[in-house]
MOPAC internal coordinates of N, CA, C and O (Angstrom, degrees):
PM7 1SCF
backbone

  N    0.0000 0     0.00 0     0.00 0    0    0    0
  C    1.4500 1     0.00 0     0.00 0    1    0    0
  C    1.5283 1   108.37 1     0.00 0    2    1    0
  O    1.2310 1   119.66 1   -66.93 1    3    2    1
  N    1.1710 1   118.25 1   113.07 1    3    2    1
  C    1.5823 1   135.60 1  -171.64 1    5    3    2
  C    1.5165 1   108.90 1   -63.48 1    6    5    3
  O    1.2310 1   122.16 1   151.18 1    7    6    5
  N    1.4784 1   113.47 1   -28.82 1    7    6    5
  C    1.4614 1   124.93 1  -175.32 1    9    7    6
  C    1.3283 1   109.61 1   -70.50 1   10    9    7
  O    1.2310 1   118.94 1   164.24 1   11   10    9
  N    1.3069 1   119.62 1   -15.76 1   11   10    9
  C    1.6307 1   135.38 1  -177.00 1   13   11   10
  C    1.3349 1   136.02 1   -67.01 1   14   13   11
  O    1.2310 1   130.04 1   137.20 1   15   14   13
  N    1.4810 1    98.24 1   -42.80 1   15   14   13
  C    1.2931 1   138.41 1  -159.92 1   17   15   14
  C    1.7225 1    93.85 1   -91.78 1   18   17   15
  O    1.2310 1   126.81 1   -69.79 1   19   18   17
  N    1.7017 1   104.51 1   110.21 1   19   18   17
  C    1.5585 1   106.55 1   176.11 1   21   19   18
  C    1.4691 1   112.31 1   -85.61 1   22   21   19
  O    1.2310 1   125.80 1   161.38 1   23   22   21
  N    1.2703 1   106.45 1   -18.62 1   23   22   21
  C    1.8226 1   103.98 1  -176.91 1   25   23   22
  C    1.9830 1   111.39 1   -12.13 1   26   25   23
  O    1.2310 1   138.51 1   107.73 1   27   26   25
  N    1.3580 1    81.72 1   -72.27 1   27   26   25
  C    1.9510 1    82.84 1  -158.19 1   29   27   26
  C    1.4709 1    93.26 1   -92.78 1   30   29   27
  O    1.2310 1   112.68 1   176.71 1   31   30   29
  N    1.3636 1   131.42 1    -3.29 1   31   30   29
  C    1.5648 1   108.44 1  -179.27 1   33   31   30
  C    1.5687 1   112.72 1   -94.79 1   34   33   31
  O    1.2310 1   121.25 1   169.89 1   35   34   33
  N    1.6084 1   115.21 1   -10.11 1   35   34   33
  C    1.4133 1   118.37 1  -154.01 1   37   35   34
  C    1.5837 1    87.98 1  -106.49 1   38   37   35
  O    1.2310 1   113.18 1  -172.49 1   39   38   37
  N    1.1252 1   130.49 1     7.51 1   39   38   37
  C    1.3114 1   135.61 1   163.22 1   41   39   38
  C    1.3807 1   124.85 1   -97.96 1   42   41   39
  O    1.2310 1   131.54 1   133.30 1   43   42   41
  N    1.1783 1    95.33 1   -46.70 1   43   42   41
  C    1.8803 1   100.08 1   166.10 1   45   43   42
  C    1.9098 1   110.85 1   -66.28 1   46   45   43
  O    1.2310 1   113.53 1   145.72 1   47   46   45
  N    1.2851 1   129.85 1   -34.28 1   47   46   45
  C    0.8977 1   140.83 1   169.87 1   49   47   46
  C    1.6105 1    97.58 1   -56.31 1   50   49   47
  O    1.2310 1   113.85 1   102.31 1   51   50   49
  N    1.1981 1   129.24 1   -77.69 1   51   50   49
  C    1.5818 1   127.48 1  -158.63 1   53   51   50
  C    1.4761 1   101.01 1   -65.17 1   54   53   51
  O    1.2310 1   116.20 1   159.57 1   55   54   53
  N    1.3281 1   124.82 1   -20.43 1   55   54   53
  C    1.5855 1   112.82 1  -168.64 1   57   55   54
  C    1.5778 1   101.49 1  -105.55 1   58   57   55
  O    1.2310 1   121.40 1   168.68 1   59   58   57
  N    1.6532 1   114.94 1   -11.32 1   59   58   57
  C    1.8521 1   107.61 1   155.58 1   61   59   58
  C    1.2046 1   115.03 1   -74.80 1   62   61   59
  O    1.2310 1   114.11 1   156.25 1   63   62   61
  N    1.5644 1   128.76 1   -23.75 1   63   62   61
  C    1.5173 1   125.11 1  -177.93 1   65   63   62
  C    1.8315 1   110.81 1   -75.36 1   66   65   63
  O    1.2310 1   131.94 1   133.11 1   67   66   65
  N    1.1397 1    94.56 1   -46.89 1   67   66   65
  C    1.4298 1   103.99 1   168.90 1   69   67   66
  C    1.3741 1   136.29 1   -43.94 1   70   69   67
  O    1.2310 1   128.47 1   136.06 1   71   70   69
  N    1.5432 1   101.30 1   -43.94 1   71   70   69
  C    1.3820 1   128.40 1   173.15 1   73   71   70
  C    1.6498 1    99.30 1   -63.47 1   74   73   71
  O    1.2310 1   114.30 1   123.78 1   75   74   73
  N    1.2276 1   128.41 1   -56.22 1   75   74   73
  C    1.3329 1   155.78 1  -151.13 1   77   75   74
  C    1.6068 1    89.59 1   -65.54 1   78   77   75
  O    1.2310 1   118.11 1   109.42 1   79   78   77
  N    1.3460 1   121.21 1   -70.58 1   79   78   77
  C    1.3316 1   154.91 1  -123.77 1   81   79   78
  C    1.9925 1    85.60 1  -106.32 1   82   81   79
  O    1.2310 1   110.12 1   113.15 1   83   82   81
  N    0.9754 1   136.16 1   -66.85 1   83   82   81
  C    1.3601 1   143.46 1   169.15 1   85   83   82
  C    1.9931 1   126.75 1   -63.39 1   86   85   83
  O    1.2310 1   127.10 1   158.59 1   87   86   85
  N    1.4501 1   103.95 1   -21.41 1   87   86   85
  C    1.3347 1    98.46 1  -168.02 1   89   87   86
  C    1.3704 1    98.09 1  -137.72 1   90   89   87
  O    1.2310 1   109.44 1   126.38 1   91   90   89
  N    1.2527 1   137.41 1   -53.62 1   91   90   89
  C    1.5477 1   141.19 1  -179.85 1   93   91   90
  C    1.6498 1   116.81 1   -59.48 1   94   93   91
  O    1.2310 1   126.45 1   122.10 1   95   94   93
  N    1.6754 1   105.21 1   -57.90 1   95   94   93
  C    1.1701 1   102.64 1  -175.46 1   97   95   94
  C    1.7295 1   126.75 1   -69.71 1   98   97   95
  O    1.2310 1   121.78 1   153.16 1   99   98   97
  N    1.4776 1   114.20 1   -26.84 1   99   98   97
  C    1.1746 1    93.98 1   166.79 1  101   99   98
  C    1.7181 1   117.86 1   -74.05 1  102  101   99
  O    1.2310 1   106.37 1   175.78 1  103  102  101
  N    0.9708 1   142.93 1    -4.22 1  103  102  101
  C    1.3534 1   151.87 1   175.90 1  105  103  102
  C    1.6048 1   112.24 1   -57.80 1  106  105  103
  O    1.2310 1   134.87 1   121.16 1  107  106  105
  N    2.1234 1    88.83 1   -58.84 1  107  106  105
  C    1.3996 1    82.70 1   173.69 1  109  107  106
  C    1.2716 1   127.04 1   -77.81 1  110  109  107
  O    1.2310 1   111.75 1   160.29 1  111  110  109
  N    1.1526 1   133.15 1   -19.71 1  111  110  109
  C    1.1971 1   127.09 1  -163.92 1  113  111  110
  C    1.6023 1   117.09 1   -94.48 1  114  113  111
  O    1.2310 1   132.71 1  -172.29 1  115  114  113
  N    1.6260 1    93.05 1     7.71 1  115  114  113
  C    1.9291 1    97.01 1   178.11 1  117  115  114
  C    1.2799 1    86.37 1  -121.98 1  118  117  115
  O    1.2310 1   112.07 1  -124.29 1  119  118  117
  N    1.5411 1   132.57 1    55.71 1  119  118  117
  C    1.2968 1   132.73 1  -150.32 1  121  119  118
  C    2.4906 1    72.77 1  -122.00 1  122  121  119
  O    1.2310 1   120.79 1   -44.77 1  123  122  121
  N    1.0568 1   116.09 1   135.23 1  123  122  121
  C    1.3551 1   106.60 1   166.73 1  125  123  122
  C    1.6103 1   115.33 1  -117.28 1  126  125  123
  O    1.2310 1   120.56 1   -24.07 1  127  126  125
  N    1.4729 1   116.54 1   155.93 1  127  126  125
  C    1.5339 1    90.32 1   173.87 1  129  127  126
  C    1.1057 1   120.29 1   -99.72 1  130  129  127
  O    1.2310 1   115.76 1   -11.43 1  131  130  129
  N    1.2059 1   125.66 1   168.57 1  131  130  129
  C    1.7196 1   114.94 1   167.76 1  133  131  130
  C    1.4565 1   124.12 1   -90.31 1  134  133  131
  O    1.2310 1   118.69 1   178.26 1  135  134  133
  N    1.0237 1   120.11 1    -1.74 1  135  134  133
  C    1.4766 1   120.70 1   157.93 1  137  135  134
  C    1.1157 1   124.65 1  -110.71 1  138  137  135
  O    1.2310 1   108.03 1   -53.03 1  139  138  137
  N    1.2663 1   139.95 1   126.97 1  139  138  137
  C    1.5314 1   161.56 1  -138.14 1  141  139  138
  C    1.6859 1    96.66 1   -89.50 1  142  141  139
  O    1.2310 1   121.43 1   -69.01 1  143  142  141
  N    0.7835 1   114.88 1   110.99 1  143  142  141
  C    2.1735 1   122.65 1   147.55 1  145  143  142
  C    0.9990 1    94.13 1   -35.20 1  146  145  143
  O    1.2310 1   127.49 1   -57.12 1  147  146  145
  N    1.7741 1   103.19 1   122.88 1  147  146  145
  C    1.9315 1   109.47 1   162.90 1  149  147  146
  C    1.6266 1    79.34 1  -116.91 1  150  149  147
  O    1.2310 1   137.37 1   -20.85 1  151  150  149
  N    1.5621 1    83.96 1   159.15 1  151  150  149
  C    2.1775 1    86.51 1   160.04 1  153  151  150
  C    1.2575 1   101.06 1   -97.86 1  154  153  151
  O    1.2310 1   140.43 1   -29.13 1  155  154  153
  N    1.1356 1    77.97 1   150.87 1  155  154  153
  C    1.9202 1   103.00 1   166.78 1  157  155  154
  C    1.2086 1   126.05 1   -42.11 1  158  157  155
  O    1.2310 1   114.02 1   -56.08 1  159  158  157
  N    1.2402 1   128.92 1   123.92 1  159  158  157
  C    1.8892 1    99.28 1  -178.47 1  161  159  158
  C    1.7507 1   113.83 1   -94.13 1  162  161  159
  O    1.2310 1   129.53 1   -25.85 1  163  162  161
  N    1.4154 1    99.23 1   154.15 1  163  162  161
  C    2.1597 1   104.23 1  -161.54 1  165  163  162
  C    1.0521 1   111.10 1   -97.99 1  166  165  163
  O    1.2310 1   119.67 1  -117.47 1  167  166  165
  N    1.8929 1   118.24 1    62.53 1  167  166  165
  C    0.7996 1   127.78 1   130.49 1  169  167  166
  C    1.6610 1   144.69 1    -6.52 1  170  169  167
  O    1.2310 1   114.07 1   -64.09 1  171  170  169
  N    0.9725 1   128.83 1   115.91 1  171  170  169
  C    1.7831 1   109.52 1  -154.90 1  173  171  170
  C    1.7947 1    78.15 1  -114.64 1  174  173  171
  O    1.2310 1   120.17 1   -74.94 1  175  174  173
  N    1.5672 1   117.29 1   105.06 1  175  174  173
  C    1.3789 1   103.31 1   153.19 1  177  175  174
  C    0.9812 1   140.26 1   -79.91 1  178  177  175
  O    1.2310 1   115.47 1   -27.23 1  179  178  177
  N    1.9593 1   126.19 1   152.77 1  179  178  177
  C    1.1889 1   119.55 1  -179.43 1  181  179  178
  C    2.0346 1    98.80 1   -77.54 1  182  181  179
  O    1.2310 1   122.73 1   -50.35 1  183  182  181
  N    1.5374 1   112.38 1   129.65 1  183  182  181
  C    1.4544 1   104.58 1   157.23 1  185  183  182
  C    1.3873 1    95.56 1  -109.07 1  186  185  183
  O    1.2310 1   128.70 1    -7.11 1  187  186  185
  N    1.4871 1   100.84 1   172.89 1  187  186  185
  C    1.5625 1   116.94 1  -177.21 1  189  187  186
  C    1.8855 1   103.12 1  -133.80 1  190  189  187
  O    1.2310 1   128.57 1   -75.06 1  191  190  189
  N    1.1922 1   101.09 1   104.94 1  191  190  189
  C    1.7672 1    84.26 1   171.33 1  193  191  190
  C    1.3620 1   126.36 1   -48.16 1  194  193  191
  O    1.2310 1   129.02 1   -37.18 1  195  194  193
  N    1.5456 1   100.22 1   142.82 1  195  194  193
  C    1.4512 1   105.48 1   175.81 1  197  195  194
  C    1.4075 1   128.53 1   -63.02 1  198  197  195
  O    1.2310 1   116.49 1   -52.42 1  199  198  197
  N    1.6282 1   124.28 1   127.58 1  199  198  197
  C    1.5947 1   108.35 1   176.73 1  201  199  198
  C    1.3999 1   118.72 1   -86.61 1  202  201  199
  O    1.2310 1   121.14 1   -53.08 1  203  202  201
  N    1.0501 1   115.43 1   126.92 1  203  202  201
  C    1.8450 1   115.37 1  -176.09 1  205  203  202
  C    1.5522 1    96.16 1   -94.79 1  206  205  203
  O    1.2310 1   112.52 1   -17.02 1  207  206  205
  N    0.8612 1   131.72 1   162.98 1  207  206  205
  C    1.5019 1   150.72 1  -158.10 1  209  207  206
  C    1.5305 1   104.79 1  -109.70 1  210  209  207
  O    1.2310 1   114.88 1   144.20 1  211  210  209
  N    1.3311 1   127.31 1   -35.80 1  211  210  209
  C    1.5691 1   116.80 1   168.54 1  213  211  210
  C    0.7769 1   116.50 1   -97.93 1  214  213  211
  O    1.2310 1   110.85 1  -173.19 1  215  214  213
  N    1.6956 1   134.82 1     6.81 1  215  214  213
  C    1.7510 1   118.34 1   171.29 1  217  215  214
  C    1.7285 1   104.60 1   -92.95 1  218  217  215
  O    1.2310 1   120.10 1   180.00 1  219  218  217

């Protein structure tokens, strides 16, 4: 079974993580946004339970 055999797949695997792990991720993560985080404002809503018709 050819699917078995890690020779050539367990290499392409370690040299995409690597790639991943060495060149991509710092990119993204010094990635900034351009629009600023506001908070939410804490609003206290009124809910109203729902009326169901057979209880």
């Amino acid at each position: 079974m050819p699917q078995l055999n890690l020779d050539p797949w367990f290499l392409i695997l370690l040299s995409t993580w690597l790639a991943y792990a060495m060149i991509l991720q710092p990119k993204i993560s010094s990635y900034l946004p351009m629009n600023n985080l506001t908070n939410k404002d804490n609003k206290i809503t009124n809910t109203n339970p729902w009326t169901w018709p057979w209880t």
